[in-house]
C-alpha positions in Angstrom: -11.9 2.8 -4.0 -9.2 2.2 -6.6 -9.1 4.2 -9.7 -10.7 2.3 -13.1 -9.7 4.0 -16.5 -12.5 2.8 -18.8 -11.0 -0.1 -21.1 -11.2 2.0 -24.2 -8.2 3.4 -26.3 -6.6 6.8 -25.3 -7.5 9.3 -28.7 -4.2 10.1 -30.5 -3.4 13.0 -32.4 -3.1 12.6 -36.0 -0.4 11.3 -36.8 0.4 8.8 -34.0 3.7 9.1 -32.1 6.6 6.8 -33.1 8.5 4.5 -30.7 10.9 7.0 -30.1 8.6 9.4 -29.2 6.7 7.2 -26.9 9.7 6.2 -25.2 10.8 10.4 -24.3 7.3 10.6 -22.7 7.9 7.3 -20.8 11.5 8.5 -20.0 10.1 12.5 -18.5 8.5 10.6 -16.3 10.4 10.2 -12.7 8.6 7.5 -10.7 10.7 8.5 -7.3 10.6 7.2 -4.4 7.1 5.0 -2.8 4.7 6.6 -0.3 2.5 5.7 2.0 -1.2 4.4 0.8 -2.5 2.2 -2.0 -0.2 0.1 -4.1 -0.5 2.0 -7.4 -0.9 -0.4 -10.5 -1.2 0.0 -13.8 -2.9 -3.2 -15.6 -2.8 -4.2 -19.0 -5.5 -5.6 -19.6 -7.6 -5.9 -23.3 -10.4 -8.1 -21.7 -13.3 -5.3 -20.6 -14.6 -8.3 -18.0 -11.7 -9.4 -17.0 -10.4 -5.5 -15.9 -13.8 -5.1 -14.6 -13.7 -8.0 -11.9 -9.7 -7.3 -11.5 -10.6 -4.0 -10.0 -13.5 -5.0 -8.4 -11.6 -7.7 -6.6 -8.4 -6.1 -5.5 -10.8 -3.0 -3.9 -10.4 -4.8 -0.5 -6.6 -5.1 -0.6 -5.5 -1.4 -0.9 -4.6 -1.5 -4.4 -5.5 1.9 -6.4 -5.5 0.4 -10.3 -5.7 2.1 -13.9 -6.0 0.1 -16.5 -5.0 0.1 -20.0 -6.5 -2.0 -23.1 -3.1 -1.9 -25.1 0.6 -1.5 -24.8 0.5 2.1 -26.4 -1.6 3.6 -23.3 0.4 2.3 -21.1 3.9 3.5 -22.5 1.4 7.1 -22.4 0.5 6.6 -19.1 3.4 5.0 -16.8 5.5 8.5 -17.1 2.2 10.7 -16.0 0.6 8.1 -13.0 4.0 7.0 -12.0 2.8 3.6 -10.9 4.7 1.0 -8.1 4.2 -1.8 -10.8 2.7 -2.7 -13.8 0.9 -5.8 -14.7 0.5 -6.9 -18.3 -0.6 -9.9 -20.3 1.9 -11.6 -22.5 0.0 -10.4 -25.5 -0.8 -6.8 -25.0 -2.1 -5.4 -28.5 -0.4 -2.3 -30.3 3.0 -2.8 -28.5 4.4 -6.5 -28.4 5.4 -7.5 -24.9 8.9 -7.5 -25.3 9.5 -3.9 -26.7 6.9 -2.8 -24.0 8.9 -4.3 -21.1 12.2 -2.8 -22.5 11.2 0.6 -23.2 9.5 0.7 -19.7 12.9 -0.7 -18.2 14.7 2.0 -19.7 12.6 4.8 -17.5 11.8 3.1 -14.1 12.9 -0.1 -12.4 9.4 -0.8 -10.8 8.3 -4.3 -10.9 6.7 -6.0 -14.3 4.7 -9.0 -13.8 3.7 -10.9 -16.5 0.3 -13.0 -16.7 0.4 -15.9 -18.8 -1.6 -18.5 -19.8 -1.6 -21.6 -22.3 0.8 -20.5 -25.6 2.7 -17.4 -23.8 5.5 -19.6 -22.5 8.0 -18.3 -25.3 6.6 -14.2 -24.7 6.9 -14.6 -21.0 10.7 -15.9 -21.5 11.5 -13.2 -24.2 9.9 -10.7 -21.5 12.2 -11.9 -18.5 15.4 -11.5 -20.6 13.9 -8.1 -21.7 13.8 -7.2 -17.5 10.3 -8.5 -16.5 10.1 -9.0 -13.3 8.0 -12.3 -12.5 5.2 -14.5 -14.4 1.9 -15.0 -12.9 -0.7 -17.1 -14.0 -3.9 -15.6 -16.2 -6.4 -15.7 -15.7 -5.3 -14.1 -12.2 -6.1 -15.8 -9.0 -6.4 -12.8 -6.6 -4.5 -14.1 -3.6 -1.6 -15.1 -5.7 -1.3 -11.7 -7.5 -2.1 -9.8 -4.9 0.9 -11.6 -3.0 3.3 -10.8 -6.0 2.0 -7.4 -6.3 2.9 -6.4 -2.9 5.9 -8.8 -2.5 7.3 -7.4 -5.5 7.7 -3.9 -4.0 11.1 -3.0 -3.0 11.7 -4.4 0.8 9.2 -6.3 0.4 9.3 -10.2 2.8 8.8 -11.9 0.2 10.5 -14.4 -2.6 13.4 -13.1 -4.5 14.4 -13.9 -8.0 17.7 -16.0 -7.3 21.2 -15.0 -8.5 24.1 -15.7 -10.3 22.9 -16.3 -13.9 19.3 -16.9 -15.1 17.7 -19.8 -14.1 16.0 -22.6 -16.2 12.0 -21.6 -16.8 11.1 -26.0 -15.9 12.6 -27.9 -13.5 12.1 -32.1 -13.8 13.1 -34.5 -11.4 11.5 -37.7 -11.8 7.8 -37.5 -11.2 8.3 -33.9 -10.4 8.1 -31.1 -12.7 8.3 -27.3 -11.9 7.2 -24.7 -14.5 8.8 -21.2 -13.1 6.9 -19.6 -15.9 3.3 -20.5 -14.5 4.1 -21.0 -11.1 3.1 -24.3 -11.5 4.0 -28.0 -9.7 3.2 -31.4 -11.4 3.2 -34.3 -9.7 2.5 -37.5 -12.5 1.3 -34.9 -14.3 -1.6 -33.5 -12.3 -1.2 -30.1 -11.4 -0.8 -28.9 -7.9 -1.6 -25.6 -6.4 1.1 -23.7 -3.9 1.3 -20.9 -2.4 4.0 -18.7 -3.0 6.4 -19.6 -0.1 5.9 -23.4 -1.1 6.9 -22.7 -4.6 10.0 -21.4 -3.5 11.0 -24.1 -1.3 10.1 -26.6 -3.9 12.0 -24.0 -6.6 15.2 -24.5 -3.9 14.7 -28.1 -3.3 14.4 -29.3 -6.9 17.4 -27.6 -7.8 19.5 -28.9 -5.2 17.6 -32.5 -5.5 19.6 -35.9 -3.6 21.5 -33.4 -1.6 20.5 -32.5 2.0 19.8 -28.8 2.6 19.8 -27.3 5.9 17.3 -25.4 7.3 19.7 -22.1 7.1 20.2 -22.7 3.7 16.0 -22.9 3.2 15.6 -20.3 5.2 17.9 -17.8 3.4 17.4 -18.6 0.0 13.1 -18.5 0.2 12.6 -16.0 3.2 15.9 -13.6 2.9 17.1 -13.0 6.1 18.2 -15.4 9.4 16.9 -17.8 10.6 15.2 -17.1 14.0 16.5 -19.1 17.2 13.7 -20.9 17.7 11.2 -20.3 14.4 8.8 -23.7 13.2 7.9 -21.8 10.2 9.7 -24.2 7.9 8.3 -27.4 9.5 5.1 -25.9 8.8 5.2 -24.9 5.1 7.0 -28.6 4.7 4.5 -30.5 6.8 1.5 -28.6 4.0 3.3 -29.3 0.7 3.9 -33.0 1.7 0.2 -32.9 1.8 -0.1 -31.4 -1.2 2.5 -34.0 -2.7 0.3 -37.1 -1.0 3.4 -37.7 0.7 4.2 -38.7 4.8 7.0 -38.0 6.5 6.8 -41.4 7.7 7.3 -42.9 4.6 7.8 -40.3 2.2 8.2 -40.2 -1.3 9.7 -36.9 -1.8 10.4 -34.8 0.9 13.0 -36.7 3.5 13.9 -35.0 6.7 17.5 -35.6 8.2 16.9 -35.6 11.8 19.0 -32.5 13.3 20.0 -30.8 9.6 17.3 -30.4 7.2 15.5 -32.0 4.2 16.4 -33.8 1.6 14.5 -34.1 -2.1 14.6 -37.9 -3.4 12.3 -37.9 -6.6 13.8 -41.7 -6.9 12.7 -43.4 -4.1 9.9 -46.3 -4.7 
């Protein structure tokens, strides 16, 4: 069963610690090296349900969570549980987001997901500067954060912030628009649900949209290793967001395949 701290504030001495202070208890901690068993999390959450059915939820997926109602606990907290990751919302009271991100950056490099919802666009950007680690959206869908928790984890097989610079937070080509901030697809405007691999091909093929990418290239930049011999794992996740999309590979309106090379994003096509 995971671990639920009760949602109420940790009692302070009088005369409540500075940030400097908070940040030499965050910095004694050493979070070392990741064993075997549950994925340790601490969650920032201020929302007594919401923590409540978070733990409740992610029992089943060998998670072992504490939760924190505020930025302050968690700064506490992170040095003495030593956690694999840390989720927070975009507004965590007592410490604002981006402080809290940085000062945690400064004493571990574990993963910091963000969950954001309508309004936190601007936090959650401030937040990946600061060193965050992803955005997720809030109110949490289980699957999807439990995918990011564990894909997250170092070694994980699983989507990799790209390199070389940071990338824009929306992506539009014509009737398509990408939000990397909520992990969200629009198509005419009406949101569409993907699963994490699909949002990272449509990440790849947006970016790189009227040119033709091969399946290497796919391959590599979303799953981050070769590309088996013989693998029809990409035909597969492209065959389910064209369906997603309303689109056909006979006559699509997105999604083109090149016969023998790849697939091609035309967001101008009739």
């Amino acid at each position: 069963m995971p671990a639920f701290t009760p949602s109420t504030s940790v009692p302070q001495p009088s005369g409540a610690p500075d940030e400097e202070e908070r940040v030499e208890r965050v910095e004694r901690g050493d979070p070392g090296e990741r064993t075997e068993g549950p994925i340790r999390v601490l969650l920032v959450e201020p929302e007594s349900e919401q923590s409540h059915q978070l733990v409740l939820s992610l029992s089943g997926h060998d998670m072992d969570i504490t939760v924190c109602v505020d930025g302050a606990e968690a700064l506490l907290r992170i040095g003495m549980i030593r956690p694999d990751t840390l989720v927070t919302s975009a507004a965590p009271p007592e410490v604002d987001l981006e402080t809290l991100v940085r000062v945690v950056r400064r004493a571990t490099d574990i993963p910091i997901l963000i969950g954001v919802g309508a309004g936190d666009s601007q936090r959650a950007l401030r937040a990946l500067t600061a060193g965050a680690t992803a955005c997720v959206n809030r109110p949490y869908r289980i699957p999807e954060l439990s995918a990011l928790l564990r894909g997250s984890l170092p070694g994980a097989d699983a989507p990799a912030p790209a390199s070389g610079g940071q990338q824009p937070t929306a992506l539009r080509s014509g009737a398509l628009e990408l939000d990397a901030l909520g992990h969200r697809l629009f198509v005419d405007g009406n949101p569409v649900n993907l699963a994490l691999r699909e949002f990272g091909i449509m990440d790849f093929l947006m970016r790189n949209s009227g040119r033709v990418v091969s399946r290497e290239e796919l391959w590599t930049e979303v799953w981050h290793k070769p590309l088996p011999p013989v693998n029809n794992t990409i035909a597969v996740h492209i065959r389910r967001l064209r369906h997603k999309l309303g689109d056909s590979e006979s006559q699509p309106r997105f999604i083109h395949t090149v016969r023998g090379i790849g697939y091609r994003l035309d967001t101008l096509a009739p």
